[in-house]
N, C-alpha and C positions, 0 to 999 in steps of 0.2 A: 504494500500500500504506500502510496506517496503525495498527500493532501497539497493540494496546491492552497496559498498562503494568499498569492493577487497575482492576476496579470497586468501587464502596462508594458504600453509601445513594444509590442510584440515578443514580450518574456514572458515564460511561466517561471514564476519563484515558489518554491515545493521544499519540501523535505521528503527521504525517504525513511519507513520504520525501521527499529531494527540495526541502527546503522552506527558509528563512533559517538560517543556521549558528548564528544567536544561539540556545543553549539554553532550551526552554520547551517548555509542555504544553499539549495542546488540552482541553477537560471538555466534555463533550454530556452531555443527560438527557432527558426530553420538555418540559423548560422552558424550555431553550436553550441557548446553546453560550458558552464564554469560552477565554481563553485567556491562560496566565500564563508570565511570562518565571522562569527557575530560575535568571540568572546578569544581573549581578552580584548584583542584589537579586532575592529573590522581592518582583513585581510584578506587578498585572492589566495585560495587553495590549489584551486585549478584549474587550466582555461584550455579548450580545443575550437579554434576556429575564432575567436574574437578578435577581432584586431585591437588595437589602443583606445581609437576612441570610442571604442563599444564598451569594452573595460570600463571604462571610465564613465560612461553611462549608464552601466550596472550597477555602477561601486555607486553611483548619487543616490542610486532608485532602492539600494539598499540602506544606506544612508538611513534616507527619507523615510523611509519603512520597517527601521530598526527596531521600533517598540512593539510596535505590530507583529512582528517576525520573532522576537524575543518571547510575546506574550504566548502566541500561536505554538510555539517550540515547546515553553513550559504547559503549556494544555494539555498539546497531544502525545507530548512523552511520559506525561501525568496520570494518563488514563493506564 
């Protein structure tokens, strides 16, 4: 199972269950997949396919959507 959290400007931001405890987000689109740590620092884990300035407009979107994504992380790893 892997809840999507929100989409915008053509990302989906998800988590999958099941997975490392360290807090972070998956982003898929049709360009490719990365994946950013949400603790301690917002960090890229991993990237296939994004160029820089797509990076960097994931890193805002996650940003922007930290608390949301934090809150969404402690819920569903809760249950």
């Amino acid at each position: 199972m892997s809840p999507t959290v929100f989409r915008e400007k053509g990302y989906r931001f998800f988590f999958f269950s099941r997975e490392e405890s360290r807090m972070h987000v998956h982003i898929v689109s049709g360009d490719g997949e990365a994946k950013f740590w949400l603790e301690p620092d917002l960090e890229l884990a991993k990237n296939h396919g994004y160029n820089r300035q797509q990076l960097k407009e994931i890193e805002s979107l996650v940003e922007d959507h930290r608390d949301e994504l934090v809150s969404a992380w402690k819920q569903h790893f809760s249950s």
